[in-house]
VOPAGU-2260 file (C-alpha; in pm, 1 decimal, decimal comma):
REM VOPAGU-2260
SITE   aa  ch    i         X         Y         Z
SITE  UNK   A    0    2759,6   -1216,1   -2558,6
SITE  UNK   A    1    2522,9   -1097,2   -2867,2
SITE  UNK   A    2    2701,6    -838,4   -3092,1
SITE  UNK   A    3    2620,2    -438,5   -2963,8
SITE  UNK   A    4    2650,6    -168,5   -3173,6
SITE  UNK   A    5    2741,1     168,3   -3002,3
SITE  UNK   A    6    2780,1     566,5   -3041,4
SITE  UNK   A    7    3083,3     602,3   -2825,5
SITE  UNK   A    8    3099,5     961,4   -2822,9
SITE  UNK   A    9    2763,0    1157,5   -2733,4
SITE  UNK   A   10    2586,3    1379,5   -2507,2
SITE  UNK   A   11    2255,2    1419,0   -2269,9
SITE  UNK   A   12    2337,0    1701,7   -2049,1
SITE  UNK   A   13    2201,9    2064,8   -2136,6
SITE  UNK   A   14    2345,0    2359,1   -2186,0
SITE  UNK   A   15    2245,9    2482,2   -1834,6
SITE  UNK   A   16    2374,9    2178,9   -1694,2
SITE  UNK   A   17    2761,5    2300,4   -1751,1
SITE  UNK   A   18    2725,0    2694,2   -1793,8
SITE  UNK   A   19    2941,1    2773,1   -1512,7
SITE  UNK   A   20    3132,7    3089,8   -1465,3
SITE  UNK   A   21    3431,3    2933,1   -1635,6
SITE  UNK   A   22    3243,3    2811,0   -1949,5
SITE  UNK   A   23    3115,1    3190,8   -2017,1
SITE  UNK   A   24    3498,1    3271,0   -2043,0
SITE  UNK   A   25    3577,5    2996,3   -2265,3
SITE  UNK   A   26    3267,2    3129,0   -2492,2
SITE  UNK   A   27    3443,5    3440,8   -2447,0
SITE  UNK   A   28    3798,8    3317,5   -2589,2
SITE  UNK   A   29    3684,2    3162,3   -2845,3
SITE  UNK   A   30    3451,9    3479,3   -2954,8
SITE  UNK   A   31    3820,5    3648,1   -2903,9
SITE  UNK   A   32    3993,6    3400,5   -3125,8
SITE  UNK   A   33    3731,6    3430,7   -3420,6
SITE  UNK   A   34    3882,3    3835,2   -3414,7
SITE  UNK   A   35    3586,1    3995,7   -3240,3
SITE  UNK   A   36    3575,8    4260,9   -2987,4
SITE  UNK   A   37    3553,6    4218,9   -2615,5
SITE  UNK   A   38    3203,0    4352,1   -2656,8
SITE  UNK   A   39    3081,8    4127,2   -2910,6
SITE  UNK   A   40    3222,4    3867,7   -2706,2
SITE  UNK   A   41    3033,0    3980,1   -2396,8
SITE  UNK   A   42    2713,7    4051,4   -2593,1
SITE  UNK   A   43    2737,8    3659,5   -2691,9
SITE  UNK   A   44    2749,6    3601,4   -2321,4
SITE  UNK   A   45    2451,5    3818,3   -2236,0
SITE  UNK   A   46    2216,7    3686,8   -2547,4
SITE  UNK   A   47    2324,0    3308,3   -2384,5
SITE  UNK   A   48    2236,2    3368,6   -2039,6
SITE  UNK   A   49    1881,1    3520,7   -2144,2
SITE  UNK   A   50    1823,8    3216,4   -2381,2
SITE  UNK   A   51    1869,8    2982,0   -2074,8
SITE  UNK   A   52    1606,6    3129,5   -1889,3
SITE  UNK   A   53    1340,0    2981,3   -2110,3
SITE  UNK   A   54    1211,2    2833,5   -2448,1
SITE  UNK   A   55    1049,3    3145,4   -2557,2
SITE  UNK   A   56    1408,3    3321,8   -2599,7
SITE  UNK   A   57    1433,5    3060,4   -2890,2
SITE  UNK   A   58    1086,8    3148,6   -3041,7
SITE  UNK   A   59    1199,8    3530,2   -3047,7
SITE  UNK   A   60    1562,8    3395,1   -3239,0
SITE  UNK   A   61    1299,7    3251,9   -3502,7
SITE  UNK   A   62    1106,0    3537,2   -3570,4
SITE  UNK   A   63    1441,5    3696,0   -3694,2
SITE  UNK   A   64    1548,9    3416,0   -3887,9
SITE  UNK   A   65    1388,9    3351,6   -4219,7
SITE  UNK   A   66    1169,7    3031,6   -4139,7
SITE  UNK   A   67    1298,0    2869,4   -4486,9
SITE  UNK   A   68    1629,8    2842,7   -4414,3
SITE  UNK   A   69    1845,7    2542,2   -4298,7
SITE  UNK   A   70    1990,1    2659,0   -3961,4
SITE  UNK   A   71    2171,5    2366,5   -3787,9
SITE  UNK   A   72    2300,8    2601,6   -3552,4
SITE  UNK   A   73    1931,2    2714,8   -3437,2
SITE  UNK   A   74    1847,8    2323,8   -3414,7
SITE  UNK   A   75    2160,6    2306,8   -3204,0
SITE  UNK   A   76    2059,2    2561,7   -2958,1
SITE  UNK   A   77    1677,8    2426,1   -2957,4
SITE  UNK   A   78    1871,2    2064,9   -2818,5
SITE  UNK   A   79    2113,9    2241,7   -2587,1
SITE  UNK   A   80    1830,1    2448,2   -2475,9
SITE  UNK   A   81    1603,9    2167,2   -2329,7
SITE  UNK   A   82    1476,8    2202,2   -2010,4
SITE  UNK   A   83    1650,2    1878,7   -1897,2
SITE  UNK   A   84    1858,4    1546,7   -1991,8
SITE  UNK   A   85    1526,6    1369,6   -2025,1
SITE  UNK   A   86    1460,3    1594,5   -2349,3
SITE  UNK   A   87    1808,3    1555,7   -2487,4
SITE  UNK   A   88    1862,9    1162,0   -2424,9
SITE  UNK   A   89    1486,9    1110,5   -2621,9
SITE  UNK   A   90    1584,2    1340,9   -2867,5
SITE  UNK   A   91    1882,9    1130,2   -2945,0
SITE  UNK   A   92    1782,9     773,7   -2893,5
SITE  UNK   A   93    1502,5     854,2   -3071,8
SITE  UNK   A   94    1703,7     895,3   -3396,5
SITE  UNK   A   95    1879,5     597,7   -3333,0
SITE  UNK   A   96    1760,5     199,6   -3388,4
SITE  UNK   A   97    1622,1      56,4   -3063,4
SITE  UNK   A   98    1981,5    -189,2   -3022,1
SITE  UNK   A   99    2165,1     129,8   -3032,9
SITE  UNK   A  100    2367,2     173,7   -2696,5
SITE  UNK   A  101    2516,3     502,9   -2609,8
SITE  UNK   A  102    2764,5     616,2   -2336,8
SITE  UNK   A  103    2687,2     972,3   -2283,5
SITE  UNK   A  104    2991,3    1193,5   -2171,6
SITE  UNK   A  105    2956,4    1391,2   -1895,2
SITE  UNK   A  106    3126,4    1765,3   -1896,0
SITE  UNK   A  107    3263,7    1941,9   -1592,9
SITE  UNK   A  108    3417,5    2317,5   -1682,3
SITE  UNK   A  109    3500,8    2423,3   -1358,2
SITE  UNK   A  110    3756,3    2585,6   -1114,8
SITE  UNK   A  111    3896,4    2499,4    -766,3
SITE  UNK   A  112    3763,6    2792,1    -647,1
SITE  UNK   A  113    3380,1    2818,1    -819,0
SITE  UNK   A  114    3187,4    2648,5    -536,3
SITE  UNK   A  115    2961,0    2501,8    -776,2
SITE  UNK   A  116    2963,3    2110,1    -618,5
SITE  UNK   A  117    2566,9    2114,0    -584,3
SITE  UNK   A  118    2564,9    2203,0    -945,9
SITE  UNK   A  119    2789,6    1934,5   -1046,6
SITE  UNK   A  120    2655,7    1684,3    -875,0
SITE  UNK   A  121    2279,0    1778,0   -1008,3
SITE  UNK   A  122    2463,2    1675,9   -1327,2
SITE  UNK   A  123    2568,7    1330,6   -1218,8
SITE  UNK   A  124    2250,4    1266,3   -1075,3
SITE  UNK   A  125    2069,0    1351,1   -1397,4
SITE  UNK   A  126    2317,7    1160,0   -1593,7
SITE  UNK   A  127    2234,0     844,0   -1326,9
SITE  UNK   A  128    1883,0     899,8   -1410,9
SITE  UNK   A  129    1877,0     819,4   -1805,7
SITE  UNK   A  130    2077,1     471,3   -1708,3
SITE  UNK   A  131    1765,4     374,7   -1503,6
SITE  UNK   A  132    1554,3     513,0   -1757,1
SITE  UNK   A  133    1708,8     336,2   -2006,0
SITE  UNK   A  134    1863,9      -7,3   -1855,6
SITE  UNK   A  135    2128,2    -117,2   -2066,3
SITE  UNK   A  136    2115,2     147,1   -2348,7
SITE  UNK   A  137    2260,1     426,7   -2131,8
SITE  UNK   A  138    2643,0     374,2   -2041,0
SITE  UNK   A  139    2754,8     701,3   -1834,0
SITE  UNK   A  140    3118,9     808,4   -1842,8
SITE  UNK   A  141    3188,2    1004,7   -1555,7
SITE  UNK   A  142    3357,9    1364,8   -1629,9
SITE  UNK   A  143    3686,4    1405,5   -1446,8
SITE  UNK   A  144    3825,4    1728,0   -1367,3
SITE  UNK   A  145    4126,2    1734,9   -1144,9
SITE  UNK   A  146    4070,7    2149,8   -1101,1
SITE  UNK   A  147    3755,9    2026,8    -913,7
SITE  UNK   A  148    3912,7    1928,0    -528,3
SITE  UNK   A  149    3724,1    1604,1    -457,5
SITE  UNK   A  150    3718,1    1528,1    -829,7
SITE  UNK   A  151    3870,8    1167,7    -686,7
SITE  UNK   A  152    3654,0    1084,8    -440,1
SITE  UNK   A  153    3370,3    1179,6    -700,0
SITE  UNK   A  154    3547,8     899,8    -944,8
SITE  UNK   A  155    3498,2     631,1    -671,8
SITE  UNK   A  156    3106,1     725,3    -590,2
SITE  UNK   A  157    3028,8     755,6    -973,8
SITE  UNK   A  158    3202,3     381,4   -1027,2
SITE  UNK   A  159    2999,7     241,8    -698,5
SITE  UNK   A  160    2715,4     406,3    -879,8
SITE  UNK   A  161    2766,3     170,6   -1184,9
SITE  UNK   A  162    2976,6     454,5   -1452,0
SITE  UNK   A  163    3135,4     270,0   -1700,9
SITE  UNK   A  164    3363,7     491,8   -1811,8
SITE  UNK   A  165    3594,8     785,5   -1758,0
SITE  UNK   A  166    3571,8    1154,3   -1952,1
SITE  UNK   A  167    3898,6    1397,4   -1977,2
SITE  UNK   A  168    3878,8    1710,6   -2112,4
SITE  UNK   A  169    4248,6    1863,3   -2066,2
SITE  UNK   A  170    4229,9    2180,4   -2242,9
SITE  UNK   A  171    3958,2    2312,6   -2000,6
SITE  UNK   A  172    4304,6    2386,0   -1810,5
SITE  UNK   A  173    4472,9    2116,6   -1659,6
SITE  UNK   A  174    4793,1    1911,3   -1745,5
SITE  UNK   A  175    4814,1    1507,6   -1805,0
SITE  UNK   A  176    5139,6    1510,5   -1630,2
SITE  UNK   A  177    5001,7    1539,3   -1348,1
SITE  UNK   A  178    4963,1    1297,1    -982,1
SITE  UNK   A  179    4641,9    1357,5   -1009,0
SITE  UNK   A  180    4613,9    1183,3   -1380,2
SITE  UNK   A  181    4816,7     944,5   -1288,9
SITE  UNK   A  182    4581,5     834,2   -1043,6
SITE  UNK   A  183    4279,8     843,7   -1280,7
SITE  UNK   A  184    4493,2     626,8   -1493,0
SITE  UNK   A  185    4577,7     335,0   -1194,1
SITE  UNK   A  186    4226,9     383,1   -1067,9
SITE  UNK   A  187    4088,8     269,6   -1431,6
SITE  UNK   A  188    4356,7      27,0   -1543,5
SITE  UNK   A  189    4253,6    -142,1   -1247,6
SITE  UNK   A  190    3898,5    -158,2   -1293,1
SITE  UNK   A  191    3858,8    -201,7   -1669,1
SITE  UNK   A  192    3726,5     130,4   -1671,9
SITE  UNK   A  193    3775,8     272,1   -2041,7
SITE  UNK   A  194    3925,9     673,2   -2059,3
SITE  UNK   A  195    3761,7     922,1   -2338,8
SITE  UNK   A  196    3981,9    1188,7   -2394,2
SITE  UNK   A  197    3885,6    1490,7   -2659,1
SITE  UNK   A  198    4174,8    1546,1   -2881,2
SITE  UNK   A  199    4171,2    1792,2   -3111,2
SITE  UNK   A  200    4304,3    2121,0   -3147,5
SITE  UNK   A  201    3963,3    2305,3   -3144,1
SITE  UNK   A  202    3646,8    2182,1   -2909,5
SITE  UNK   A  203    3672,9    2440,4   -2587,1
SITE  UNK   A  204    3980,5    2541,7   -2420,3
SITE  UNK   A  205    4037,9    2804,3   -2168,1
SITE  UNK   A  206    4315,6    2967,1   -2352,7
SITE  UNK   A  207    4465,0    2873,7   -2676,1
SITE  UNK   A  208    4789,6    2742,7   -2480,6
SITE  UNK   A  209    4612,9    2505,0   -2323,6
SITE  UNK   A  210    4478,9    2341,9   -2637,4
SITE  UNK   A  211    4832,6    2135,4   -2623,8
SITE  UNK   A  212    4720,5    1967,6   -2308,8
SITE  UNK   A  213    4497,5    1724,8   -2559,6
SITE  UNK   A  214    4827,7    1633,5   -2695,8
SITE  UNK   A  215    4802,5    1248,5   -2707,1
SITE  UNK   A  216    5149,0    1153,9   -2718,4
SITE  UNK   A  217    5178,0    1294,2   -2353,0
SITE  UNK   A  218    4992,8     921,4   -2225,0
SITE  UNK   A  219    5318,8     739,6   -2368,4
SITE  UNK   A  220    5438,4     688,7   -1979,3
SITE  UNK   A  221    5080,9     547,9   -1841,1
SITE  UNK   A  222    5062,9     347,1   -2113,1
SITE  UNK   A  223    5363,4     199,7   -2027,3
SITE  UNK   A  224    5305,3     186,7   -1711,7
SITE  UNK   A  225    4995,7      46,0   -1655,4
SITE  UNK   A  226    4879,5    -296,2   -1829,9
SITE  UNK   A  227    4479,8    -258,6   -1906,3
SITE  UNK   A  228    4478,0      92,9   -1950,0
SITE  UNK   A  229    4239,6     155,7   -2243,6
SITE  UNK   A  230    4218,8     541,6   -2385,6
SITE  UNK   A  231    4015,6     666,2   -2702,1
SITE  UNK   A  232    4117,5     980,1   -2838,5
SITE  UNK   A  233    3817,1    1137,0   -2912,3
SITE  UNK   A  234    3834,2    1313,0   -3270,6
SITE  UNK   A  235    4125,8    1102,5   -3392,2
SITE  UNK   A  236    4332,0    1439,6   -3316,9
SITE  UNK   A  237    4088,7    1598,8   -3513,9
SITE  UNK   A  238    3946,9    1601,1   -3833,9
SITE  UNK   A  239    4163,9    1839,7   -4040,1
SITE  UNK   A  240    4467,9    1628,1   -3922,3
SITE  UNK   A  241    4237,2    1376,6   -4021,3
SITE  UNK   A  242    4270,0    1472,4   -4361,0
SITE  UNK   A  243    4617,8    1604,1   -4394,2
SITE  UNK   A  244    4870,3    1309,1   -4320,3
SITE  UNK   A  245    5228,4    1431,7   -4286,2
SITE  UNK   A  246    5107,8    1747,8   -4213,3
SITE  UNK   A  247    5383,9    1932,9   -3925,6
SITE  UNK   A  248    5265,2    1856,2   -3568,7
SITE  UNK   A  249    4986,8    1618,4   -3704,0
SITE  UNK   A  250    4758,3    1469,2   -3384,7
SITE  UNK   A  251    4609,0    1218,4   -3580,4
SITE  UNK   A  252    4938,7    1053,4   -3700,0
SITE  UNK   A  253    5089,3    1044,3   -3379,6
SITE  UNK   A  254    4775,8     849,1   -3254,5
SITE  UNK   A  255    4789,3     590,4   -3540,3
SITE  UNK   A  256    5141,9     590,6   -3458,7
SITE  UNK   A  257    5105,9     456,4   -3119,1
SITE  UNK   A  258    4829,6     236,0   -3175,5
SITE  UNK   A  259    5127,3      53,4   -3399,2
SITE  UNK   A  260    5393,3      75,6   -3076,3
SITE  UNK   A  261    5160,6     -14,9   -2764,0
SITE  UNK   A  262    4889,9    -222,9   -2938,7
SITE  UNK   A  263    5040,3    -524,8   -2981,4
SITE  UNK   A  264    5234,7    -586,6   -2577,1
SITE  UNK   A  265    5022,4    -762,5   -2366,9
SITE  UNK   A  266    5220,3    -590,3   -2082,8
SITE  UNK   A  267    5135,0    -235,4   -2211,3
SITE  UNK   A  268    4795,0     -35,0   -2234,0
SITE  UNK   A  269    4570,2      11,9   -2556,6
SITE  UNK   A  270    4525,2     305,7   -2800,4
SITE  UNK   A  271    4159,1     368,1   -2962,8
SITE  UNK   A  272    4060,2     671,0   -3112,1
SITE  UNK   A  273    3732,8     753,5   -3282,2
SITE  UNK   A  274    3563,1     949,7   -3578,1
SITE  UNK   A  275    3289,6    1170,5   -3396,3
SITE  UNK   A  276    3264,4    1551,2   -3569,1
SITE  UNK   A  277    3436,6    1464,7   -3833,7
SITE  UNK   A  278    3208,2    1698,4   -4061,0
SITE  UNK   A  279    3469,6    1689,7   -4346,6
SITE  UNK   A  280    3326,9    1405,6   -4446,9
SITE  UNK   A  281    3018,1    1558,5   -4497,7
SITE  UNK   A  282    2862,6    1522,2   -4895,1
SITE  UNK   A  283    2895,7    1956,4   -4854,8
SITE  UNK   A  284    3282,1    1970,4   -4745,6
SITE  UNK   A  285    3556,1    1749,7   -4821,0
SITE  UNK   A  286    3424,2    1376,7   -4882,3
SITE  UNK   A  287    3711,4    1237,9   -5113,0
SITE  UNK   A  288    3987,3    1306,0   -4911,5
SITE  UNK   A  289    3789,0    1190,9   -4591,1
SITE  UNK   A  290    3717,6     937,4   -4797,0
SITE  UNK   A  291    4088,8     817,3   -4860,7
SITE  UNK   A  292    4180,4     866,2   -4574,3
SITE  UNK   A  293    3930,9     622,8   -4377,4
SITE  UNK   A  294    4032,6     359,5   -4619,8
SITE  UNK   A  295    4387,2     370,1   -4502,8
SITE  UNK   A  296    4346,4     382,5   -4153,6
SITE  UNK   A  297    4079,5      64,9   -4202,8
SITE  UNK   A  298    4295,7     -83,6   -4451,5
SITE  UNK   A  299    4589,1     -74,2   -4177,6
SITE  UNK   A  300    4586,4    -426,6   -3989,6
SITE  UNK   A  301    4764,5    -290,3   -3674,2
SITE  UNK   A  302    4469,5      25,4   -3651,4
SITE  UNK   A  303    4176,1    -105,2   -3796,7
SITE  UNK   A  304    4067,1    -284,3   -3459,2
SITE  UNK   A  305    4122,8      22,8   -3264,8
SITE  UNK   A  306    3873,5     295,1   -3476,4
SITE  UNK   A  307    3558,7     349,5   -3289,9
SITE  UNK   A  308    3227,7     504,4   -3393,7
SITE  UNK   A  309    3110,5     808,6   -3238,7
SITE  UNK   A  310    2936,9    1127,0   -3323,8
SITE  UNK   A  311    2957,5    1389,7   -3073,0
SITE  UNK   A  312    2572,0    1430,7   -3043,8
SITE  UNK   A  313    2423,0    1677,7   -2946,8
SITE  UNK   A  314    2721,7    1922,8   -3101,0
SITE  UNK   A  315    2731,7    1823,0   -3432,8
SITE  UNK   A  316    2398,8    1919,5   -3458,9
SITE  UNK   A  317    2583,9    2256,6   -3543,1
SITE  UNK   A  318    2641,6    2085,3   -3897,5
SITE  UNK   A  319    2461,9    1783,2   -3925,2
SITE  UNK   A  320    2166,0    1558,3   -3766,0
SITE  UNK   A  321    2273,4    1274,3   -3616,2
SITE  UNK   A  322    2061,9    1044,5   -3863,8
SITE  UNK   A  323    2250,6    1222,6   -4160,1
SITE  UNK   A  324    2569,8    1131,8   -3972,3
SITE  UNK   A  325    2538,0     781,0   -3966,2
SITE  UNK   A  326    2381,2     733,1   -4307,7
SITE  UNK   A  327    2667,0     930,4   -4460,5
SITE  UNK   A  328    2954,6     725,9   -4295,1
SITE  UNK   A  329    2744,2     373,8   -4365,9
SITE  UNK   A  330    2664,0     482,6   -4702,4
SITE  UNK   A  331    2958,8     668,3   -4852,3
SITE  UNK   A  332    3220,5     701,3   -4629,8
SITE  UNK   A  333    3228,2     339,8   -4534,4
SITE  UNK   A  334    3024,9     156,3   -4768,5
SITE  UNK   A  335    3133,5    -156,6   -4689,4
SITE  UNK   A  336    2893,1    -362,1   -4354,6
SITE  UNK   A  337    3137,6    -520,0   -4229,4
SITE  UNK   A  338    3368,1    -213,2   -4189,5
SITE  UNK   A  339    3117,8     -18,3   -4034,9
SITE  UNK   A  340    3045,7    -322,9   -3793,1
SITE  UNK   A  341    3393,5    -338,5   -3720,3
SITE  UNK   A  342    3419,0      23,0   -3552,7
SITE  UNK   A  343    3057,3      30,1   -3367,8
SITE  UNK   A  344    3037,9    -276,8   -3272,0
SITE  UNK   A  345    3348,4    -510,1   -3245,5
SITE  UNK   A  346    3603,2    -315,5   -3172,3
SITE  UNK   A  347    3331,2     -82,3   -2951,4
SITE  UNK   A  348    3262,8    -446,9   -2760,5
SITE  UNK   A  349    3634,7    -462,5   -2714,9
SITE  UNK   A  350    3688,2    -125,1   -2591,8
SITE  UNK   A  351    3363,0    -133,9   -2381,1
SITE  UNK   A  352    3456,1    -440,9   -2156,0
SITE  UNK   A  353    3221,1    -692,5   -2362,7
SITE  UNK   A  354    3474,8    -870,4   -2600,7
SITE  UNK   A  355    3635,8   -1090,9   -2349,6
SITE  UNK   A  356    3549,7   -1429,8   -2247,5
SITE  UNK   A  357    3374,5   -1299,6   -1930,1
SITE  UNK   A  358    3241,4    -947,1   -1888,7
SITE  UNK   A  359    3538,3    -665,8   -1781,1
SITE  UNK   A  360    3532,3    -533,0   -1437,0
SITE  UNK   A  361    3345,6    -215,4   -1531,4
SITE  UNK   A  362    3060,3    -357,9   -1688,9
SITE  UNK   A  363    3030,4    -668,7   -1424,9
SITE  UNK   A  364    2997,6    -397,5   -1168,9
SITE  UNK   A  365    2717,0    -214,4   -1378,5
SITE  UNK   A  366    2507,8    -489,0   -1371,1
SITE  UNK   A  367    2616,1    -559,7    -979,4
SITE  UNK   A  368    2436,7    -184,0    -936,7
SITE  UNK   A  369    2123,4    -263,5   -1167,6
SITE  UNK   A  370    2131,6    -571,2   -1056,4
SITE  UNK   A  371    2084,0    -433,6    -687,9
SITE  UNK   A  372    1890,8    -114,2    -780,7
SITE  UNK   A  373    1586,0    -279,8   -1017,3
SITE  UNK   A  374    1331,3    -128,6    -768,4
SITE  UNK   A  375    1398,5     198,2   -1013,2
SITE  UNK   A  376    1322,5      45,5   -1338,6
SITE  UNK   A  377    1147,1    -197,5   -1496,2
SITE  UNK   A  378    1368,8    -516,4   -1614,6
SITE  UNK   A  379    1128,9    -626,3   -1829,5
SITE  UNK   A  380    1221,0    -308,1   -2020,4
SITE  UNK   A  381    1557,0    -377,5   -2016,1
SITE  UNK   A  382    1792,9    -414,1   -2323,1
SITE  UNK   A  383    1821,4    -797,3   -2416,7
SITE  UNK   A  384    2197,0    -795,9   -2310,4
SITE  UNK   A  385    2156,0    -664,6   -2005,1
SITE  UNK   A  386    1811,1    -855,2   -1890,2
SITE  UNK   A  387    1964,8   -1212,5   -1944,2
SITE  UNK   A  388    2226,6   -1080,0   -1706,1
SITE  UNK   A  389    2008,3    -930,3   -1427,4
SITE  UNK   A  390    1890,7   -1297,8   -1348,4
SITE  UNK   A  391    2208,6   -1483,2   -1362,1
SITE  UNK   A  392    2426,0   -1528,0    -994,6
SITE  UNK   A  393    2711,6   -1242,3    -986,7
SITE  UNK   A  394    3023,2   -1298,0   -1090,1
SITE  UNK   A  395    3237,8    -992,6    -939,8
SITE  UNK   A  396    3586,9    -996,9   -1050,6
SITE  UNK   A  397    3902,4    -696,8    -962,7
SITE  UNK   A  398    3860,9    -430,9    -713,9
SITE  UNK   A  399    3597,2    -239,9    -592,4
SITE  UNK   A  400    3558,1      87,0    -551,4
């Protein structure tokens, strides 16, 4: 297989594609949490919903802003804002080179009682659509949300659908110790199907408390338990633990610390974790010690095969474009080609299902479901990887779905 060089952590869904009743109360909390009123917070709410009604709430937000100013935040909304995924995933692949492959991260903030299936499933189908759009670039992770009651059966039609990959998100408000986890976690050992987690201590949560259901080291027992299991912790447990080894109740060292303890059994799972929104190492915040503290972690010979490259498009766009992302990390951060080649693509091969001596199950059945479905794009169009496959006899290995 030819080297690939991925984003690991990004998005194509809009903001109306996950603005459920549930995500205007997280909005809410974290208005709350930044110290302002319940009627600023519901004000925020209001001034959202009218934006999502059309592009011309944006134009009226610019005639209050002082057209000379660098807003990220306005170019943030402008993306979120889109009218569909079709906006978002050219906006972002068309800031990236053409051998660029992304696996855009689905989102589900939802409750078992918000009756919004149609919805979610709009989302999926959407998300389906930029893999056909874009054969071989676009490699979906399906969101799973065990608050959502047929969030299981979902899993299997998404993976018979050709997903690649699984999305948590635990501090929308649900526990990792939980059977329904621990299914996700069998399901997707057996099936090569790589887990994204978010793990920081900020992103959204639907109360503070349940923040600590990112906690990484609570996938210790699945990843004893279950040989093949691959999980990234998305953030690295977040970039100011990032940049504070040592410091009490640090994410990031506990992550590092079990890439050391489960990385090298055969009979146990593996522990990646990547670098998207890390903004601290921006050239306007805290470069040095990011700096420092990349080295170490790439300079460590049981972690360095286990960092992945991600950004967290769209939402970094709140700080940074996603070209200033990647020339920053390639240019300062990690100066070095062959480090950044390590985390986007060798050790994103590995993690993906493409570092093997044959494909992993996940990506065999990917190209099973193009392979069957090329009456919706054009294979000519295809990514090079993926159109050498298309014509070769399948090879189907593990279980199906």
């Amino acid at each position: 297989m030819d080297d690939l060089r991925f984003n690991l952590h990004c998005h194509v869904f809009n903001l109306k594609a996950v603005f459920s009743k549930k995500t205007k109360h997280i909005i809410e909390q974290r208005v709350l949490d930044a110290g302002l009123s319940k009627g600023v917070a519901q004000l925020v709410i209001k001034v959202i919903t009218g934006l999502l009604k059309g592009p011309e709430a944006i134009e009226k937000i610019q005639q209050i802003i002082d057209p000379h100013e660098h807003n990220p935040f306005l170019e943030f909304l402008k993306v979120a804002l889109l009218e569909d995924m079709d906006e978002v995933t050219n906006w972002l692949l068309g800031q990236l080179a053409e051998d660029v492959i992304i696996t855009p991260l689905m989102m589900d903030i939802t409750t078992p009682d918000a009756g919004d299936g149609n919805e979610f499933q709009r989302q999926i189908d959407l998300t389906l659509r930029q893999m056909y759009r874009f054969p071989g670039r676009v490699l979906p992770f399906f969101a799973f949300n065990p608050l959502r009651p047929d969030a299981m059966d979902r899993l299997r039609a998404a993976y018979s659908q050709g997903f690649v990959g699984v999305k948590l998100y635990p501090s929308l408000g649900y526990s990792v110790e939980s059977e329904q986890i621990e299914q996700v976690a069998r399901y997707c050992a057996a099936r090569d199907l790589p887990i994204m987690q978010h793990c920081s201590k900020g992103g959204f949560y639907a109360e503070r408390t349940d923040r600590d259901n990112s906690l990484p080291s609570l996938w210790n027992v699945y990843l004893e338990g279950y040989k093949g299991l691959k999980i990234c912790f998305g953030h690295f447990g977040g970039e100011s633990d990032f940049i504070t080894p040592g410091s009490q109740n640090n994410w990031t060292d506990a992550i590092l610390e079990m890439m050391r303890l489960f990385n090298n059994k055969a009979s146990m799972g593996t522990v990646y974790a990547d670098v998207s929104y890390h903004t601290t190492g921006m050239p306007d915040a805290n470069p040095a010690a990011y700096k420092a503290r990349i080295d170490s972690v790439l300079g460590e010979a049981a972690c360095r095969p286990y960092v992945l490259w991600g950004t967290d498009s769209f939402l970094v766009r709140q700080r940074v474009t996603e070209r200033e992302y990647w020339e920053h990390f390639r240019g300062a951060l990690i100066p070095q080609a062959v480090d950044f080649d390590a985390i986007s693509v060798k050790n994103a091969m590995d993690f993906m299902g493409f570092g093997g001596p044959k494909l992993a199950n996940n990506i065999e059945n990917y190209v099973k479901v193009m392979r069957a479905n090329t009456h919706r794009f054009n294979p000519r169009l295809a990514a090079p990887w993926l159109r050498k496959l298309l014509g070769k006899q399948p090879h189907m290995g593990g279980s199906g779905g």
